[in-house]
Structure formats: C-alpha cells, structure tokens
C-alpha positions as CSV (number, residue, x, y, z in Angstrom):
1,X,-26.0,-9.8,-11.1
2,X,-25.6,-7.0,-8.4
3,X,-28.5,-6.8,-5.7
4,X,-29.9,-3.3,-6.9
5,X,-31.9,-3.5,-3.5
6,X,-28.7,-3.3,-1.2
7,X,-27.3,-0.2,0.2
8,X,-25.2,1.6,-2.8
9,X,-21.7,1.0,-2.5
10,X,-19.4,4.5,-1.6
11,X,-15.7,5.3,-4.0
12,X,-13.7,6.3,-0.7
13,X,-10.7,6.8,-2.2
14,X,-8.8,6.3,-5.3
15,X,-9.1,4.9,-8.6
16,X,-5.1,5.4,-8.3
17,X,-3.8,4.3,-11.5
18,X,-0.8,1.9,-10.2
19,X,1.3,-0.1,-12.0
20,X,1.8,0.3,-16.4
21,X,3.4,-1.6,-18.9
22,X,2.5,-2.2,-22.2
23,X,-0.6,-4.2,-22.4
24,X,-1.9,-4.4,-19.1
25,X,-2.6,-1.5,-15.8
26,X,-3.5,-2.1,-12.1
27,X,-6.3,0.1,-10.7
28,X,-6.8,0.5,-6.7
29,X,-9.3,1.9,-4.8
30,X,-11.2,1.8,-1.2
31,X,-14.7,1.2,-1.0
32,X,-16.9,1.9,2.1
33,X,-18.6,-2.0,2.2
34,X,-17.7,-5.4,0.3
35,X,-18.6,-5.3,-3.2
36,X,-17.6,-6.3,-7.1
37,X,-15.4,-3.4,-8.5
38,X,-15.2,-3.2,-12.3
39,X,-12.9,-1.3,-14.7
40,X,-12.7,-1.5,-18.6
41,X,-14.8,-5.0,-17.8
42,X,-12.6,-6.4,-15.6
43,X,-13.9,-7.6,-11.9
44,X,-13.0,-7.9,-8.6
45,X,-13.9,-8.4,-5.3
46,X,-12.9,-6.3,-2.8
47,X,-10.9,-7.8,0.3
48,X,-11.1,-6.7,4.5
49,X,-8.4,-5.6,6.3
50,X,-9.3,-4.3,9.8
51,X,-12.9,-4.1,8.9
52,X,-11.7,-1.5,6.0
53,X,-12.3,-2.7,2.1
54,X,-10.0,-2.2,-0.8
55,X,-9.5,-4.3,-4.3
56,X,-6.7,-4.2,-6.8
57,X,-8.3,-4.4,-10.4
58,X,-5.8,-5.7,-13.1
59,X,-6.9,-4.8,-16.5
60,X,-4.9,-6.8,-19.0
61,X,-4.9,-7.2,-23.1
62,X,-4.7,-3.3,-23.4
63,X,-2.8,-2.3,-26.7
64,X,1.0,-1.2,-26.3
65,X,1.2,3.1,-26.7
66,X,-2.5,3.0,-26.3
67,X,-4.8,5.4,-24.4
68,X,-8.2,4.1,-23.1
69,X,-11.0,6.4,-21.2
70,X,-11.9,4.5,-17.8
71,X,-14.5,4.3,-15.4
72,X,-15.5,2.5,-12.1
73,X,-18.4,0.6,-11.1
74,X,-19.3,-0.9,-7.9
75,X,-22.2,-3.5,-7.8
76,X,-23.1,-2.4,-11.4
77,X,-23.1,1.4,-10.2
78,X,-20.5,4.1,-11.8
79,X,-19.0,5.7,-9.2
80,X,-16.1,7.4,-11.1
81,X,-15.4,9.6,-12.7
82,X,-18.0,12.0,-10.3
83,X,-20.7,13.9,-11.8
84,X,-19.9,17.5,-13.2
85,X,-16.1,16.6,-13.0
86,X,-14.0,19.6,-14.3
87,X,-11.5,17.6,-14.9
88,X,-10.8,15.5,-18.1
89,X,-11.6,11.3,-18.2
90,X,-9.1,9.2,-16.5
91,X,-7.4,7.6,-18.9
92,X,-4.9,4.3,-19.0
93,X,-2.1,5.3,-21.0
94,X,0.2,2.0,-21.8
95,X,4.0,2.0,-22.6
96,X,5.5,1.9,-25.6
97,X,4.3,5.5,-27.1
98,X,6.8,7.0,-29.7
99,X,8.4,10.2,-28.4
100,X,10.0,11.5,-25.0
101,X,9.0,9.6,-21.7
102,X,8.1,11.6,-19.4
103,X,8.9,11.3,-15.0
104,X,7.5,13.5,-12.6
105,X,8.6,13.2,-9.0
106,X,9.2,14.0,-5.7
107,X,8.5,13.8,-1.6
108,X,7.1,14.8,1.8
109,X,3.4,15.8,1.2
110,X,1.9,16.5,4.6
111,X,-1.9,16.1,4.2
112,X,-3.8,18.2,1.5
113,X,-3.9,22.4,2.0
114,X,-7.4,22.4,3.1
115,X,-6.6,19.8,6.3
116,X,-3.5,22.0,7.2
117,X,-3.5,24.4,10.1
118,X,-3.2,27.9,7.8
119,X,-1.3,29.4,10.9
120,X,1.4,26.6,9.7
121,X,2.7,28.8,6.9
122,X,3.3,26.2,4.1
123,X,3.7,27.0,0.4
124,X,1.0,26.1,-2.1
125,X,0.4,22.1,-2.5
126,X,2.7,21.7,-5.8
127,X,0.8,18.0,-6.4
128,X,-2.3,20.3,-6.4
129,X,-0.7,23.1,-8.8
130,X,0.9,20.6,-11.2
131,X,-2.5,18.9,-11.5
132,X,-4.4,22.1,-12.3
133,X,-0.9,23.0,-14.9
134,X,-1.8,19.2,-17.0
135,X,-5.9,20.2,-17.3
136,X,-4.9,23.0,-19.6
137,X,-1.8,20.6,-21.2
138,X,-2.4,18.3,-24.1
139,X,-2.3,14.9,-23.3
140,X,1.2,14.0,-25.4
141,X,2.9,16.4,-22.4
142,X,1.0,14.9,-19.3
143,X,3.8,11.9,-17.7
144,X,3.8,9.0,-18.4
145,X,5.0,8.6,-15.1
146,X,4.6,10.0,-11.3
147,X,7.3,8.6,-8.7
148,X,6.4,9.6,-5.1
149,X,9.9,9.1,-3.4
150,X,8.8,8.9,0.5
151,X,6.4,10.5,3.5
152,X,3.0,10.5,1.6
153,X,1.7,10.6,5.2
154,X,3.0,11.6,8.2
155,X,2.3,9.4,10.9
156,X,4.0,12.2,13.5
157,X,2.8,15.1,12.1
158,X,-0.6,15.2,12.2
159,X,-3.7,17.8,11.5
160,X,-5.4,19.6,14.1
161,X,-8.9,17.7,13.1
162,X,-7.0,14.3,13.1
163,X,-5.9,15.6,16.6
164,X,-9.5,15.9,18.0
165,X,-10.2,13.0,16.0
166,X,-7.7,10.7,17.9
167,X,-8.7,12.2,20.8
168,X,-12.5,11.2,21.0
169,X,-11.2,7.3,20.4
170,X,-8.1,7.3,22.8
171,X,-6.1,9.3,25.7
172,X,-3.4,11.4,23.8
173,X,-1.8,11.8,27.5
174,X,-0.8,8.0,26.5
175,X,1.9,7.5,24.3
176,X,2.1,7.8,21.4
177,X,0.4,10.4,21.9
178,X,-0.8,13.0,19.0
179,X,1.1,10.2,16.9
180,X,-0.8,7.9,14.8
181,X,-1.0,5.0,17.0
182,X,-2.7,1.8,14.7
183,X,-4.2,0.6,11.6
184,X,-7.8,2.5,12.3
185,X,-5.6,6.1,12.6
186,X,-3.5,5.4,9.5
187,X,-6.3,4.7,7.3
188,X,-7.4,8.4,8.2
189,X,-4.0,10.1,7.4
190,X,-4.3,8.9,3.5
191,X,-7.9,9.7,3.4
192,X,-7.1,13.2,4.5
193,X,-3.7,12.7,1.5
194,X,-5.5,11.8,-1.1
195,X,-9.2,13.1,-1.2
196,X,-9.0,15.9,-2.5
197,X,-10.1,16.6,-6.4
198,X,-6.8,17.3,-7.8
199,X,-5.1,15.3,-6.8
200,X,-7.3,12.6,-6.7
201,X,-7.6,12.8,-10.6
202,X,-3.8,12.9,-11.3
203,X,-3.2,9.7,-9.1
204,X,-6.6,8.6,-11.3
205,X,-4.8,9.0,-14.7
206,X,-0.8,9.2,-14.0
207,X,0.7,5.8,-13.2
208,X,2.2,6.2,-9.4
209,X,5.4,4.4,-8.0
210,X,5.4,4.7,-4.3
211,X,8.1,3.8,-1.7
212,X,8.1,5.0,2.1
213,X,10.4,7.1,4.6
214,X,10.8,7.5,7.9
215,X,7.4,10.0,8.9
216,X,5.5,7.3,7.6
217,X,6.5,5.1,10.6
218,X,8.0,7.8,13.0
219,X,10.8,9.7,13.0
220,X,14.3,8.7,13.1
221,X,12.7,5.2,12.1
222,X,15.8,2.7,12.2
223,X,18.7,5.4,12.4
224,X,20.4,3.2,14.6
225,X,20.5,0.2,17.1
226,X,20.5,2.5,19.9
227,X,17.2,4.1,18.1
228,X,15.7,0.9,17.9
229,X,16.8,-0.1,21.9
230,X,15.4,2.4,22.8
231,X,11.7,2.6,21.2
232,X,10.9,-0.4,19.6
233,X,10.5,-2.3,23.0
234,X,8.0,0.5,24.6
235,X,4.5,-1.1,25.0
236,X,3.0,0.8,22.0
237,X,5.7,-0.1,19.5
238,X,4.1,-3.0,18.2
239,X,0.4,-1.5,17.3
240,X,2.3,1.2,15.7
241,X,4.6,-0.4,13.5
242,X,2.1,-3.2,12.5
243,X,-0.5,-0.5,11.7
244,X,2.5,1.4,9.5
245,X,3.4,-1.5,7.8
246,X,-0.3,-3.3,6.8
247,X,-1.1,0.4,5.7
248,X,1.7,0.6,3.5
249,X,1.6,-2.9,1.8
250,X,-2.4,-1.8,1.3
251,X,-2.2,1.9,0.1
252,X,1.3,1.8,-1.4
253,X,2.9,-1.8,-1.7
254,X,0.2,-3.7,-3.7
255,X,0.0,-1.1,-6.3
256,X,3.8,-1.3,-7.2
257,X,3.5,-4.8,-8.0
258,X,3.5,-5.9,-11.6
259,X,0.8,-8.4,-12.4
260,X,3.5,-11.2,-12.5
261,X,4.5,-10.4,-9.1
262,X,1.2,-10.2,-7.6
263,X,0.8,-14.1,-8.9
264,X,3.9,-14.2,-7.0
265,X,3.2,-13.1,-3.9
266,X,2.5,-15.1,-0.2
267,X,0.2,-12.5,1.3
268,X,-1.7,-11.0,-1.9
269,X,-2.6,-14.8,-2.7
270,X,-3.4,-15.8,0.6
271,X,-6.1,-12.5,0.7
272,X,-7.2,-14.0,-2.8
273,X,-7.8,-17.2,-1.4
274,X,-9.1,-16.8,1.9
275,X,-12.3,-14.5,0.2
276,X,-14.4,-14.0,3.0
277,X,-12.1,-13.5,6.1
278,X,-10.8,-10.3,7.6
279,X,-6.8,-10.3,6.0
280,X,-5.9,-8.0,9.2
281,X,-4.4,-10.3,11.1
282,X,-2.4,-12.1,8.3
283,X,-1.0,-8.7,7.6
284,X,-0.3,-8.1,11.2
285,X,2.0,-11.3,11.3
286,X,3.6,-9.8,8.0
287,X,4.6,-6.7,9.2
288,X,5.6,-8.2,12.7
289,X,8.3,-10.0,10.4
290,X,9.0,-7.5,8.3
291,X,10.2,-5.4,11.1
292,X,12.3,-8.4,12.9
293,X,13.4,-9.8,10.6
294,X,13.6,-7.9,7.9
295,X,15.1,-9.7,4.8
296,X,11.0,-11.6,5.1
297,X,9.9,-9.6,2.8
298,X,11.5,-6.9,0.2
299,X,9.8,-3.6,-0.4
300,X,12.1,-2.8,-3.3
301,X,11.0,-3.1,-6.6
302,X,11.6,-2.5,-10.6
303,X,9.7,-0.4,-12.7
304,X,10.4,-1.4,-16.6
305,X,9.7,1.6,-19.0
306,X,11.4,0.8,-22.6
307,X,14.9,2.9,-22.3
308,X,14.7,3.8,-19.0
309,X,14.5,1.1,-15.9
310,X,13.4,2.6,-12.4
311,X,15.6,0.6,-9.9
312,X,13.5,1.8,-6.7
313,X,15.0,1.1,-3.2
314,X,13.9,0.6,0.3
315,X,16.9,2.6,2.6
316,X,14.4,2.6,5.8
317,X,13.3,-1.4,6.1
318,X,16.5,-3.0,5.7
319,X,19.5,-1.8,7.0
320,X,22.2,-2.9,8.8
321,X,22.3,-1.6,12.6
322,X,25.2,-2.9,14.0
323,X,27.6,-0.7,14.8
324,X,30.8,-1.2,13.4
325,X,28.9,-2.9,10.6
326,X,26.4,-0.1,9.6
327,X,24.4,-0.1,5.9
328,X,22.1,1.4,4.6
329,X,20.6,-1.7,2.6
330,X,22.0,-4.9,4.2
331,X,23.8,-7.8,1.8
332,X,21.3,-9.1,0.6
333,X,19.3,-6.1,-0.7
334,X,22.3,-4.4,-2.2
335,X,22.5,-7.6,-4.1
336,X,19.3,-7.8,-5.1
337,X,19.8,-4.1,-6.4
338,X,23.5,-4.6,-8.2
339,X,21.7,-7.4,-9.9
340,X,18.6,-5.3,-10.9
341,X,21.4,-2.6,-12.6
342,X,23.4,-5.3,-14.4
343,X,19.7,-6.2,-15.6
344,X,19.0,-2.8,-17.0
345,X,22.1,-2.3,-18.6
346,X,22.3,-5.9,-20.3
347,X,18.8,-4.9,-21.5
348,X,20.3,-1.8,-22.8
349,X,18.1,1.2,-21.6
350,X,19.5,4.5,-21.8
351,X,18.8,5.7,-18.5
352,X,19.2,3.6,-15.2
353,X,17.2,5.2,-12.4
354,X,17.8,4.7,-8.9
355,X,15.4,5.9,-6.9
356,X,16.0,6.2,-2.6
357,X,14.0,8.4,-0.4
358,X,17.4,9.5,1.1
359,X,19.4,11.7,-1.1
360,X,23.0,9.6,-1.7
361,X,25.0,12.9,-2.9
362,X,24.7,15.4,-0.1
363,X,26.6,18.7,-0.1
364,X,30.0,18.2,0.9
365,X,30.1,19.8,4.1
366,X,26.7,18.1,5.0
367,X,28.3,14.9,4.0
368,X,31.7,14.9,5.9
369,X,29.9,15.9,9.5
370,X,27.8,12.2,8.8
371,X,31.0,10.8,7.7
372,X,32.5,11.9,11.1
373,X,29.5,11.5,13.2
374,X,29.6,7.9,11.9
375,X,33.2,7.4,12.5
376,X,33.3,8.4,15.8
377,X,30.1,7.1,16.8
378,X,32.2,3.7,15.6
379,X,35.2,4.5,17.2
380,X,33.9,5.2,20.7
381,X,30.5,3.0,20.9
382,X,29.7,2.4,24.9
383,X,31.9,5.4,25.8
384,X,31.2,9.3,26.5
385,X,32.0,10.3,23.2
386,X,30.2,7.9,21.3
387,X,27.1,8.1,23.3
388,X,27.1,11.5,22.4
389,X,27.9,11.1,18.8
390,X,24.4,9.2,18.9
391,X,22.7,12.1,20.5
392,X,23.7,14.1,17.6
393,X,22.9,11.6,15.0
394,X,19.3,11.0,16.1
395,X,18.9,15.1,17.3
396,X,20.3,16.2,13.7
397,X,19.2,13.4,11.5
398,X,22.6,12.3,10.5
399,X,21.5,9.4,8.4
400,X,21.5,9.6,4.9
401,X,23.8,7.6,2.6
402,X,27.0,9.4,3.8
403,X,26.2,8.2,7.9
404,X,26.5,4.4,6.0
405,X,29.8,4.7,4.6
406,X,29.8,1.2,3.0
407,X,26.5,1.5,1.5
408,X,27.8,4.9,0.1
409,X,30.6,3.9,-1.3
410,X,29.2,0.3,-2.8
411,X,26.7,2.1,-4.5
412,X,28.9,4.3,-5.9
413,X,31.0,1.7,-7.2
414,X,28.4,0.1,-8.5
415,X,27.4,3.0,-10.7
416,X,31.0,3.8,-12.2
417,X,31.2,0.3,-12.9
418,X,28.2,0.8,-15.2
419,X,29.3,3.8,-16.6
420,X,33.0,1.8,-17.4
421,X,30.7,-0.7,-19.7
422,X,31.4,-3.9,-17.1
423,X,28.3,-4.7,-17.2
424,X,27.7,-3.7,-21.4
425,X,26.8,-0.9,-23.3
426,X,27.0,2.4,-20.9
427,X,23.7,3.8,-20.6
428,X,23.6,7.5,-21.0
429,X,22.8,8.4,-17.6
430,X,22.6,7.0,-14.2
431,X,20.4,9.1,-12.5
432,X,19.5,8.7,-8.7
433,X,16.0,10.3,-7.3
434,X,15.8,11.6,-4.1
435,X,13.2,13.5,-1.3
436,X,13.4,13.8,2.6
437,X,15.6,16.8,2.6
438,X,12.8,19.7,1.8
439,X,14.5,21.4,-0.7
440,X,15.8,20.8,-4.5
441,X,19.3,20.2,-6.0
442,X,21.2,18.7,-8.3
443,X,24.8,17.3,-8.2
444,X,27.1,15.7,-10.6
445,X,29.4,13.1,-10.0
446,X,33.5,13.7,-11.2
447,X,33.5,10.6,-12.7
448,X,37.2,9.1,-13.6
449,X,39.0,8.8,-17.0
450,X,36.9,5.5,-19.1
451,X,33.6,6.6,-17.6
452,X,30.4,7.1,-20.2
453,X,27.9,7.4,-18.0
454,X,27.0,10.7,-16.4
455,X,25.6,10.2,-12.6
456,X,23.5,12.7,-11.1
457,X,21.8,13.1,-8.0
458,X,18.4,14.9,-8.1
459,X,16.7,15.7,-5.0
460,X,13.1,17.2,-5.1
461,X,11.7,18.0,-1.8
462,X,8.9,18.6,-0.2
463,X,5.6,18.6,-2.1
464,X,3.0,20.0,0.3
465,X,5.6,20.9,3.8
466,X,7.5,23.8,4.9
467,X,11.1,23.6,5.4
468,X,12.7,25.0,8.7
469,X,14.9,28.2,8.7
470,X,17.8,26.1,9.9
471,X,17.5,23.7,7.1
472,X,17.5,26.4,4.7
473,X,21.1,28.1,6.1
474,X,22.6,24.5,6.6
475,X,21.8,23.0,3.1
476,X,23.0,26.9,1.5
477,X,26.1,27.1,3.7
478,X,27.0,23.2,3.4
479,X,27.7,23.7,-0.7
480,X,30.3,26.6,-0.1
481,X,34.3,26.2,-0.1
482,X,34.8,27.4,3.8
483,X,32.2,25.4,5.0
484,X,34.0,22.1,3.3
485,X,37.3,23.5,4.5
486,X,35.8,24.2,7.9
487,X,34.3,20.4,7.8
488,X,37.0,18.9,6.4
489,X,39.4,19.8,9.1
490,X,37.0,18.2,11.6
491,X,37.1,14.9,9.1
492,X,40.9,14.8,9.2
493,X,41.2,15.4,13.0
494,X,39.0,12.9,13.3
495,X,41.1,10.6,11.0
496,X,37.6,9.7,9.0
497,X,38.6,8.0,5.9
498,X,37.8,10.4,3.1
499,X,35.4,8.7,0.0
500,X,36.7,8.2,-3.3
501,X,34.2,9.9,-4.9
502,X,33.8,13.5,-6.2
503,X,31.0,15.5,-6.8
504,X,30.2,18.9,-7.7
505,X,26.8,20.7,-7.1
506,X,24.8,21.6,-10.7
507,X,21.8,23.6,-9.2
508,X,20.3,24.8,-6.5
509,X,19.6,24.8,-3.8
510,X,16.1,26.1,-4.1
511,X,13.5,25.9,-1.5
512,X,9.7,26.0,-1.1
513,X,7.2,23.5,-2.5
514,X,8.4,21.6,-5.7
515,X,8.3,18.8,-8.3
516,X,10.6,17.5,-10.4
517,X,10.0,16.2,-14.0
518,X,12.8,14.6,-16.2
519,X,12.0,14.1,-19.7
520,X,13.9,11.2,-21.4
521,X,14.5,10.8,-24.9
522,X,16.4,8.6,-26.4
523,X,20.1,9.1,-24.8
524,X,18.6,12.5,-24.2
525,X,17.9,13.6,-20.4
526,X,16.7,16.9,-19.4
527,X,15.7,18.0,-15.5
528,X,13.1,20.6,-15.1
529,X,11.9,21.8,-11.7
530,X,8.6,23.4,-10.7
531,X,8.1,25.7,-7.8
532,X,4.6,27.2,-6.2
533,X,4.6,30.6,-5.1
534,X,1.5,32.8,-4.1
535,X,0.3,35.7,-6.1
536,X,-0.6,39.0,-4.0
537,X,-4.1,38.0,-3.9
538,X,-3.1,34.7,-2.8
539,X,-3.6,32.5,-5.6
540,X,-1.2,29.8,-6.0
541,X,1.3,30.1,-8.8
542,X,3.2,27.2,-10.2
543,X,6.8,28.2,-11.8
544,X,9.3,26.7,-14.1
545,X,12.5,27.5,-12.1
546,X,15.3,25.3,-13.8
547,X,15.3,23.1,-16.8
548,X,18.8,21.5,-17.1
549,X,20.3,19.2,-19.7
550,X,21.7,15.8,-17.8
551,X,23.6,14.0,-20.9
C-alpha cells in the first residue's frame, strides 16, 4: 500500500501515449520524486536518471479496435487527467479499427507560444491549433497516429527565460554558451515543449512516434568529418552530446519501443534491474558509444499499423563521414532498412512509409547545388576549393539526401524495386515523411515503365518556428525551370554525375506553421495539409490548405 503520510507525488510531464498495437499501449510520464505509477491497473516504478524520475507503464491485454478511458495515479493518488479539464478523457485507442487510418505529422516545434519571445514573430503553434480543431471532432476522425519527424527541442535555440535560467547556474561567456550545455538544461527545454494543456492532452490521447534532427544536438550535427574535427574534440562536446543523447533515449527513444523490444533491450533492462541506483551514468556510457561508434546502438525503428508499416529512420546518428565515401545512413543501417521494406511488402500493406527528418526529394535546383557542393567537396578535399566547398556546406546546410549521393540513390532504388513487385505484391504507395526544411511540399517521383507503386515525398515543416525570408525565395525559386537550367549548367561544368531519378513537384510550396495528415484507406491515400494563420483580432486560425489524392 502507498504511505498516504509521504509528501504527494507531482505529474511533471506527460502521460504521452507512446507506442500502440493491437492489444497492448506504453504510457510515459515524469514524476517530481520516486514513486509507483499506475494506469488501467498496471504498475510501475519509476527509475532516476540524473536525480530526474520517469517510468514507462505498459498496459497489455487491451482488446484490438478498442477505446478505453485512462487515468494516472501516483502512490494511490490520481494525478491525471487534472481537475476541471476542458478537454475530453485520454483515451487508449488500439489498432485494428475498421475504417481509414489516420497519420498526422510533422517537424521543428520550438518551445510552446507562451515561452517564445512575441518580438520573434512566429505563426500560431499548429500542435496547439490542431489540438483545439479534435476537441470539437468526433472521436472516429481524431488519428490514430501522430509522427513528430525531428527538433521537438532545440538545444541551440533557446527562450529568453531558459537564457536567465542557464545563466543563474553557469557562465554563458563559456562555451556553449546560450546553448543547452548538459542533461540538467535539456530536461528543461521539453518541460518548456510539452507543458502546456493542449498539447499535453493530444500527446495524452494520440499515440506519438518520435525521431531526432540536428537542433536537438546542435546545429549542423554530423554534416561532415570536418564538422565533427572541428567541434566534437572542444572541452564541452562531451557533456553536451551525452546530455542530448540520455535525454533523447528518456523523452523520445523508450517510448518508440514496442513491448517486445523493450524486453529486448541492454539499457532499459539494466535500469529494470538495477531498481534503486541513479541510471545516469549507465546512460552516459550509452550515449558516449553511441556517438563513437555509432552502429552500438540503432535509433531506427518500425511502427506496424495493419496496411500501412512506418519504416522510420535515423539520417543524423549514423552516417558515413568519410569523404569520398559519404552516406547518409552507413551499411549497416541501410540494410537494416532495405530489410524492414522487404518486411512490409512480403507482409502485404498497402502503404510503405518511410519516414527521415531530412526531406529525400528536394526541388531540383536545391538538389543539384548539394549534388555539386558534394562533388567538388570530393574532388578537391585538402585543397582551396574543397575547403571552401565545406564552408558552404556547413554555412548553407547542404546536407540533405541529395549532399549523400549514394544514400540518395540506394534509397531510391530501393523503392522502385518495390514498386516493380521484387520484393511481392506492389503496395499502393511508397510514401516518404519529411520536416527540417520549414515549409510544405509535395513531389512525385517519374517512375519508369513496370512500376506500381507511386512514391511521393511529403515534407511538413515547421510546427511552432518561423521560417527565414531567404528560405522562403530559395525553396520558391529552386522549383522553377530557369533556376534548374541555371543549376544544371553549374552540375555539368562541374561534371557531377546526374541521378537517375525524376521527380516532379505536386504542391506547394507553402509556408508558415503546418501539419500534415494522410488518411489511408485501403489502397486509398489522400494528403491534407493544415496551416495557422491569425484573425485581425489575433486569434489563431487553423486552415485546410490542400487535400490531395496520392494513389
């Protein structure tokens, strides 16, 4: 029995609905002390890393297509849902429902709107809108599925109160600076993401598939050797990237495992095990690894959801750096993932999903200047040139799919193959998710003669972020016929070997604050996009701004 004499346990954040399948859900939250966290009857303790405490309930033996009403208790004490909550009761809805299936998604969410500097100009929060949208939705409509595709925090980036905050428990003259520097400052960045109401119910009631990008470490993170060279052997390097790193497996990681691979796993068992002690240093040693060497551990993952199969895939961890031997996702990862799309198709789902912070189909002219930047960077590495090429790269952020040609092309072998029926029956679609670039767009690949499947790229960017003017001319400009001319003469003087792909842009580009929803049914796939606006008076608007038929 609890001790109803002790101090009362505090719900700091979450419950974040995690991973779903048919008869069983994991629920994580953070607690303010150690204590026995309960869901739907289910128990469990909660576990210490860096003095912080978190626990990971799995509720199994749920009924397949179900919907069951949750709450949480600590020590015996409901803590969620809150008292007077407008919102309706967080729910575990299981696979395996009868009708569409449902995937909402996107990227970049810098903090919550009332944490932002207002001076910073940014659009309405569209996490926030699209919560406040489902409230007045019936509950058939809400998604069965949320996929946030990169920067849920930024590490770089951070909010004025953050700044004073760091700067009462450390000299900011010191690098890193106004940059989150450990564990203790990360911990604050997703408290200051995820606290507030609405979106603190959607992540309470719509299963969340999470995977990082580049702000959640720092900028630039693993462009190139050089990059590496040149900051991972500065005196604060290892604090940050160990704090990065524990923070992710914690608030991101552990809920995209499946129960099966929780059994599975070194580090979650060992923190099972070891009850008592503080898991901060085992976590510390992980992430040292993980950065090292990185094929220790694998932050890519499979979500299974009936027809559709979510392939998701870590393009920041695990690449490649050398040089003239550059990828995106080394052998063994892109292995891993070939093998995880024979899987789906053998399985025979629809709708193979391929989700990658980094958007793989870039407008053309975007794409040939980090085909050349690559090719010359290459072609001239320890010279003039190519030390310049590498000033570019990192100064414009050439380093998307197309700035690893192999990885580029390998993946999009990979897909046609699929779509040929190598692997069996073609799915419908091959559809690849993307963020980073902070605005929306879709694009088609000009798939070849014997080719079933249609393969689209879908990029939905940012959530809660403002995209520079720059961006917006680039990304408008780099879809248009003189700018490809204009690029492709640069790609033929510089005798870059052109892809043998083809692509054509279906929508877009839009820009502002967005989220992107595909609704699958049967062989069926539509893409709708939502954008947030202001009304004269201020009030946030949320918009319907494409909805697009995909098969």
């Amino acid at each position: 029995m609890p001790d109803t004499a002790g101090p009362t346990p505090l719900l700091l954040l979450g419950p974040l609905l995690r991973h779903v399948d048919p008869v069983s859900a994991t629920i994580w939250v953070e607690t303010d002390r150690s204590c026995v966290v309960e869901v739907l009857g289910r128990t469990a303790d909660t576990f210490c890393v860096n003095g912080h405490h978190y626990a990971l309930v799995v509720v199994e033996d749920l009924e397949p297509g179900s919907a069951t009403p949750y709450e949480v208790h600590l020590d015996g004490r409901r803590v969620w849902p809150p008292a007077h909550s407008p919102f309706p009761p967080s729910r575990i809805r299981t696979a395996g429902r009868p009708g569409p299936f449902r995937v909402a998604f996107g990227s970049c969410r810098y903090a919550t709107p009332s944490t932002v500097d207002l001076r910073d100009g940014i659009p309405p929060d569209a996490l926030d809108c699209y919560a406040g949208q489902l409230v007045a939705m019936p509950e058939d409509q809400w998604p069965d599925a949320l996929v946030l595709l990169g920067d849920q925090v930024y590490a770089d980036e951070v909010t004025p109160a953050t700044r004073e905050w760091m700067a009462a428990r450390r000299d900011l003259s010191q690098p890193p600076g106004t940059q989150a520097a450990d564990f203790e400052e990360y911990t604050r960045l997703y408290s200051e993401s995820w606290s507030d109401p609405q979106v603190r119910w959607l992540l309470s009631t719509i299963p969340s598939s999470m995977v990082f990008d580049d702000h959640e470490m720092i900028d630039d993170w693993n462009t190139s050797a050089a990059w590496r060279a040149e900051v991972t052997p500065s005196d604060w390097w290892h604090r940050r990237i160990c704090g990065g790193l524990v923070s992710y497996w914690v608030y991101q990681h552990l809920g995209n495992l499946s129960p099966n691979e929780l059994e599975k796993n070194a580090s979650w068992q060992a923190i099972q095990a070891a009850e008592d002690d503080d898991a901060g240093p085992m976590l510390d040693e992980m992430a040292r690894a993980a950065d090292q060497e990185p094929d220790s551990i694998r932050w890519s993952y499979v979500r299974h959801w009936g027809e559709a199969r979510l392939i998701m895939v870590d393009t920041r961890a695990g690449r490649a750096l050398q040089e003239d031997d550059r990828k995106i996702v080394d052998d063994v990862e892109f292995d891993w993932v070939e093998a995880a799309v024979r899987r789906a198709v053998e399985d025979g789902v629809d709708h193979v999903l391929i989700g990658t912070s980094l958007p793989w189909l870039l407008p053309h002219a975007v794409h040939d200047i980090e085909r050349w930047n690559e090719t010359l960077s290459v072609r001239h590495h320890g010279r003039l040139l190519g030390r310049l090429m590498e000033k570019l790269r990192q100064g414009a952020d050439l380093e998307h799919w197309a700035a690893f040609g192999q990885s580029f092309e390998r993946l999009g072998a990979a897909l046609l193959a699929v779509g040929r029926g190598e692997h069996g029956s073609a799915p419908a679609t091959a559809l690849v998710l993307s963020g980073d670039v902070h605005h929306a767009y879709a694009a088609e690949l000009v798939s070849p003669d014997g080719v079933a499947t249609r393969v689209h790229q879908l990029t939905v960017s940012p959530l809660h972020n403002a995209a520079p003017h720059a961006i917006e001319v680039g990304f408008k400009v780099g879809w248009s016929r003189s700018a490809r001319t204009l690029t492709g003469l640069l790609r033929r003087l510089g005798r870059v070997e052109p892809s043998e792909l083809a692509w054509r842009k279906q929508s877009g580009p839009f820009f502002g604050n967005e989220l992107g929803e595909l609704v699958l049914h049967d062989r069926d796939a539509r893409f709708l996009l939502w954008a947030t606006s202001r009304e004269p008076d201020g009030t946030p608007r949320f918009t319907q701004v494409l909805d697009t038929r995909l098969s």
